[in-house]
Backbone as a ProteinNet text record, in pm:
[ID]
protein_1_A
[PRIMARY]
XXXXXXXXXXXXXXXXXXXXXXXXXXXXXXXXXXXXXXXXXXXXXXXXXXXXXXXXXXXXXXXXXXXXXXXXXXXXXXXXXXXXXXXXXXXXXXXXXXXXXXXXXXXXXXXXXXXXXXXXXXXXXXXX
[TERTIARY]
85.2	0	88.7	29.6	156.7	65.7	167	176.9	-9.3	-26.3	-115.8	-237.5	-235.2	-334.1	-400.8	-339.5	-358.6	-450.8	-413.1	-553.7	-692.7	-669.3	-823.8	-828.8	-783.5	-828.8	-870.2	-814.7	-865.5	-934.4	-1011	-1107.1	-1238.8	-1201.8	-1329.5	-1345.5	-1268	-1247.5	-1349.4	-1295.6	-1394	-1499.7	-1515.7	-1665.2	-1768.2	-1711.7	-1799.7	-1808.6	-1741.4	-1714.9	-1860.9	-1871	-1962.5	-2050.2	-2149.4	-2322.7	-2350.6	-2196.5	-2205.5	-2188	-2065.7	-1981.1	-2163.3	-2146.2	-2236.9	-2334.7	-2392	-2531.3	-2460.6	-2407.6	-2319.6	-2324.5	-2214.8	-2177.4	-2288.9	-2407.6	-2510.1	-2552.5	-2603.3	-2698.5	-2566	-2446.5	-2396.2	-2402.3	-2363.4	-2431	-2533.8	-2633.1	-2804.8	-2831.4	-2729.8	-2778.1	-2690	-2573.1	-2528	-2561	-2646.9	-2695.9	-2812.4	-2819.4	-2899.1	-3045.5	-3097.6	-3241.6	-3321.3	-3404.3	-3429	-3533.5	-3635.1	-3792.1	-3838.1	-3898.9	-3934.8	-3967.3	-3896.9	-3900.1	-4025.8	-4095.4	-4173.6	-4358.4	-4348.9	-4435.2	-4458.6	-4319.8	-4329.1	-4378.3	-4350.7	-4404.9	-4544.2	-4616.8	-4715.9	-4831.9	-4725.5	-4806.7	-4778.2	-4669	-4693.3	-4776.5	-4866.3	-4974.4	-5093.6	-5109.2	-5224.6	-5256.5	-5151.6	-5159	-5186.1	-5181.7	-5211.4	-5084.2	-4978.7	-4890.8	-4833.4	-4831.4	-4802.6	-4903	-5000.8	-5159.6	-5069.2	-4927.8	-4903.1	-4733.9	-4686.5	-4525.7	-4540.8	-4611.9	-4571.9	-4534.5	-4596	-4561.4	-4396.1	-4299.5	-4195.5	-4075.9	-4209.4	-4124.7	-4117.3	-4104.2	-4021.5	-4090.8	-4208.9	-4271.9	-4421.1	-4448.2	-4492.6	-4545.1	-4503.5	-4589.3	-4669.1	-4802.3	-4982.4	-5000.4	-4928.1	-4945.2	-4870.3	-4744.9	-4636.1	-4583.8	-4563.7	-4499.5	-4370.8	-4295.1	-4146.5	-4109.3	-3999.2	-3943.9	-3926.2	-3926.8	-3907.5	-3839.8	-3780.6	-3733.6	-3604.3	-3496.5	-3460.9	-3469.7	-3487.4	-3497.8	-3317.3	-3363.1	-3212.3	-3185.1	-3336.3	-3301.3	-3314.7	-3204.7	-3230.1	-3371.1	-3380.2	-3496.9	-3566.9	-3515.8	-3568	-3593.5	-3538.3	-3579.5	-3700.9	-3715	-3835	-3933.1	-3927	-4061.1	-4113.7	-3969.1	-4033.6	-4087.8	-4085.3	-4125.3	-4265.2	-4266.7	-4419.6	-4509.9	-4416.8	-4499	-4564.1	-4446.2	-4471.6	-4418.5	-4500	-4444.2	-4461.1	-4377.9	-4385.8	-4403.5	-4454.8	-4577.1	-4673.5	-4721.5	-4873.8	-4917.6	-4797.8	-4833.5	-4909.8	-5039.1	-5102	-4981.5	-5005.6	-4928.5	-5015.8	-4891.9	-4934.1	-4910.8	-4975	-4957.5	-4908.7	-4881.3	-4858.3	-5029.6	-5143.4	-5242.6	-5266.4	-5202.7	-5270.9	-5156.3	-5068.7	-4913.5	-4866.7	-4822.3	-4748.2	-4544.8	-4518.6	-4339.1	-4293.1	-4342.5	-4319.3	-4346.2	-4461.4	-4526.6	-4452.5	-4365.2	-4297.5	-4160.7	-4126.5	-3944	-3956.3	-4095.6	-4123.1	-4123.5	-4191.4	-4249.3	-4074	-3981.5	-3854	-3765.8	-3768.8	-3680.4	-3737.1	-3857.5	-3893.4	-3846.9	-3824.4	-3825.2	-3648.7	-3582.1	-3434.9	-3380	-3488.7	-3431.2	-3471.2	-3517	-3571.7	-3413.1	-3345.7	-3236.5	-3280.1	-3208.5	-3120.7	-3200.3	-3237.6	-3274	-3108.2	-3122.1	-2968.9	-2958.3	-2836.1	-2868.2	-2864	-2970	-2972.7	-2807.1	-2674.7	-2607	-2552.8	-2641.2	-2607	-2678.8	-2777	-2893.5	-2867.5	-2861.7	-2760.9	-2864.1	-3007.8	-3116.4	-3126.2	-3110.6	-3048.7	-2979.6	-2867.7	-2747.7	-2685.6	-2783.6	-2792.5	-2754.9
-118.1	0	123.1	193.6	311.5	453.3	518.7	627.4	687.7	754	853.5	770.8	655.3	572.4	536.2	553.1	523.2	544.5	740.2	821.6	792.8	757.6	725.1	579.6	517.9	376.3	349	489.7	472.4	580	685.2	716.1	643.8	559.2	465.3	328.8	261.9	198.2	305.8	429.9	489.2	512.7	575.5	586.6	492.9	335.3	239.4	172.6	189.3	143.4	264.8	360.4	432.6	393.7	399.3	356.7	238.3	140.7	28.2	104.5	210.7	266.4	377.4	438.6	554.9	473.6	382.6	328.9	318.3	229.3	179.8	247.7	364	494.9	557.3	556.3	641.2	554	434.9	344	332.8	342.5	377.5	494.4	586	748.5	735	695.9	717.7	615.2	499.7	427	442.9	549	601.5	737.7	788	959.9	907.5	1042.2	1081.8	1025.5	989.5	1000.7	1139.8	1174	1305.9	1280.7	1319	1372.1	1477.6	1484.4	1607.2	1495.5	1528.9	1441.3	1515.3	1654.1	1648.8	1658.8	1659.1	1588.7	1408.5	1365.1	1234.9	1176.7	1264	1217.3	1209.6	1293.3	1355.2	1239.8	1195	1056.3	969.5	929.2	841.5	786.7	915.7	920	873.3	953.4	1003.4	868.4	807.5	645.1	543.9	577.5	469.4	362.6	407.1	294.5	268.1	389.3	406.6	312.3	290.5	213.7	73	-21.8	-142.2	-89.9	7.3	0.6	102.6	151.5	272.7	383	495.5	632.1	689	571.8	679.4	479.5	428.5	305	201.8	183.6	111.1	-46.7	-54.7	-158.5	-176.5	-355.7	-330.3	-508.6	-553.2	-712.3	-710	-632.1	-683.5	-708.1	-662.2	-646.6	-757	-776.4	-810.8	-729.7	-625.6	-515.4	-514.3	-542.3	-536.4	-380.9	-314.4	-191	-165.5	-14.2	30.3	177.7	227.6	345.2	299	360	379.3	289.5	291.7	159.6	99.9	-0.6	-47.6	-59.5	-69.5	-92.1	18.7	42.2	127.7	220.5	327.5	373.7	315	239.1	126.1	-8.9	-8.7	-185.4	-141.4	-28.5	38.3	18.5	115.9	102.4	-43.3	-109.8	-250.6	-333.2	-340.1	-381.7	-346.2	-244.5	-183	-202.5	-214.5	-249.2	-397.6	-465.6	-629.6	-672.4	-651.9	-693.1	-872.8	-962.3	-1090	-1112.2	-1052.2	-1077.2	-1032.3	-996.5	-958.4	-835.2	-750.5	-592.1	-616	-560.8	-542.3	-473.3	-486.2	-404.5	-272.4	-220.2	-59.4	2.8	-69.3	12.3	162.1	146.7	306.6	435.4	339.3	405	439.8	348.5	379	512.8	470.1	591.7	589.5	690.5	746.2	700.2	736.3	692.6	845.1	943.4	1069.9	1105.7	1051.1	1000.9	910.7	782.3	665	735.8	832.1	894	965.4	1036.4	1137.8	1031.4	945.3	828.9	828.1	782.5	717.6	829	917.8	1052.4	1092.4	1068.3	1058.5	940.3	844.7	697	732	776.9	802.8	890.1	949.5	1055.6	987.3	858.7	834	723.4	762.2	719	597.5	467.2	348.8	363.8	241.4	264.8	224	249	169.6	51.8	3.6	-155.4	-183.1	-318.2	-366.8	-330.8	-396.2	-343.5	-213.9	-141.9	22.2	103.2	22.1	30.6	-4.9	95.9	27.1	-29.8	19.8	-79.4	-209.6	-257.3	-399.7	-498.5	-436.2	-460.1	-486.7	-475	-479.2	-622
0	0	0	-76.5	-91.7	14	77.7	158.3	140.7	12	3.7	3.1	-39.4	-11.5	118.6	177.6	369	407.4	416.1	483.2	403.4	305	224.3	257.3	263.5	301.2	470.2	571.5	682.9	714.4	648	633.4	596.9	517.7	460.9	573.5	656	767.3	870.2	873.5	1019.9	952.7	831.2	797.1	811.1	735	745.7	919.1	1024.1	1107.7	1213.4	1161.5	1255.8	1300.7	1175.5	1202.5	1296.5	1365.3	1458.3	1585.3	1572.1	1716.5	1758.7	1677.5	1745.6	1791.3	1781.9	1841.2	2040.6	2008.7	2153.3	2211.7	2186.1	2254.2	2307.6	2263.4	2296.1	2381.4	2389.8	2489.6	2641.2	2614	2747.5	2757.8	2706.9	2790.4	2857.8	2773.7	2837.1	2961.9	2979.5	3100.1	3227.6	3207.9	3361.5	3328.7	3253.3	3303.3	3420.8	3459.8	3562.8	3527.2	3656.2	3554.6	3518.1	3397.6	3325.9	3373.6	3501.3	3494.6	3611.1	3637.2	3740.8	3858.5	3933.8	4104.2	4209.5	4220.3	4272	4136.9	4052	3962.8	3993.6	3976.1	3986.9	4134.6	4231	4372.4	4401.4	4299.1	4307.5	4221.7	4097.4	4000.1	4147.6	4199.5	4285.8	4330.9	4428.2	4493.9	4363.4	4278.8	4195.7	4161.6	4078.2	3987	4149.9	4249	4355.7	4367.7	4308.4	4365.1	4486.3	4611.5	4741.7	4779.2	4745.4	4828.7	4857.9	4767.7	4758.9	4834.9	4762.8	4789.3	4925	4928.9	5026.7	4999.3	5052.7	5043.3	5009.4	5088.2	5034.3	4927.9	4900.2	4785.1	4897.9	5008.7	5075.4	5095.2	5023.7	4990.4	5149.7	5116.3	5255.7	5303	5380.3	5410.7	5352.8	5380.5	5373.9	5243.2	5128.3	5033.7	4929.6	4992.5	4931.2	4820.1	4817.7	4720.2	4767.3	4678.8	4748.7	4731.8	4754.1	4786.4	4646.4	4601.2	4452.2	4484	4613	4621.1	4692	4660.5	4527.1	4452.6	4307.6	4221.7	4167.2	4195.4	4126.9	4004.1	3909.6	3784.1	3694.4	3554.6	3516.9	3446.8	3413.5	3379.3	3244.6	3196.6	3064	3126.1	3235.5	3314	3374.2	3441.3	3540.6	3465.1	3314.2	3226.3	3214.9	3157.9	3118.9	3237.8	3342.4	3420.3	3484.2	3479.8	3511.5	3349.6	3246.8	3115.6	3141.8	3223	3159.2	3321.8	3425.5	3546.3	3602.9	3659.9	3676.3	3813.9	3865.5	3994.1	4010.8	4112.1	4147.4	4070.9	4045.1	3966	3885.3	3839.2	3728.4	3649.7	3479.4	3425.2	3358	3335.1	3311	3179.4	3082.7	2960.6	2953.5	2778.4	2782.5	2743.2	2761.8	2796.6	2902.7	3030.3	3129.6	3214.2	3175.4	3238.9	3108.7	3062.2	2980.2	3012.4	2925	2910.8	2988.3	3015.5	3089.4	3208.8	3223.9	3380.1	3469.7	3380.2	3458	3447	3392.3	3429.9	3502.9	3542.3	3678	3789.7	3784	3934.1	3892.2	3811	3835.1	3918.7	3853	3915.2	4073.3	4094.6	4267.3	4354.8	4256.8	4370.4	4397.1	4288.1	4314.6	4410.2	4488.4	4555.6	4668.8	4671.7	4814.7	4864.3	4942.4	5027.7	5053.2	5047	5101.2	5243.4	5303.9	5449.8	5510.2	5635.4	5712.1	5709.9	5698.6	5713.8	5881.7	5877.8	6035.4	6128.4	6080.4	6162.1	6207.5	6130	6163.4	6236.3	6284.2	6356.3	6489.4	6602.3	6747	6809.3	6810.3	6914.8	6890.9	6735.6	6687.4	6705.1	6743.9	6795.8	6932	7034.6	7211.8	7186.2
[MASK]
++++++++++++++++++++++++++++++++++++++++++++++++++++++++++++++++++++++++++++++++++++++++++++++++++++++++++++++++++++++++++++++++

């Protein structure tokens, strides 16, 4: 391969090589950004959509119900949707008629602000 040939032969290498890289690149940006919705809107669907009635007012779930804990959520904001889309326990699911894809990044951006409880050994009345 001669010299001047190069840069055009690895120009055409990154060109055709993009339309694979840029997809990637973007789906990791978007799954360690922040979550994007309004946190006191979303506190507010909380209440409104009735999901506190099973998890509790601030996510933390509850026995009577068996709702396990959803504040903070562990999964990302595309696992959250799909899960409330297509949930594998007791949850009814929640189309995108019944909550919107804007409504569930608000409920997401509220459940994120709700703090980790302590764990039992950090807890000293526990601990006697």
């Amino acid at each position: 391969m001669r010299w001047p040939d190069l840069p055009v032969g690895l120009f055409l290498f990154v060109f055709a090589a993009t339309p694979w890289v840029l997809p990637v690149a973007r789906a990791q940006q978007t799954s360690d950004a922040p979550a994007a919705g309004n946190t006191e809107k979303g506190k507010k669907l909380f209440v409104n959509y009735g999901c506190y009635e099973c998890h509790g007012r601030q996510g933390q779930g509850a026995a009577q119900t068996g709702a396990t804990r959803v504040g903070p959520p562990q999964l990302s904001l595309e696992g959250f949707q799909s899960y409330v889309r297509k949930p594998t326990n007791q949850m009814p699911p929640y189309t995108a008629k019944a909550v919107s894809d804007r409504d569930l990044a608000d409920i997401y951006a509220f459940l994120k602000t709700i703090p980790m409880p302590p764990k039992g050994k950090d807890i000293p009345l526990l601990n006697q």
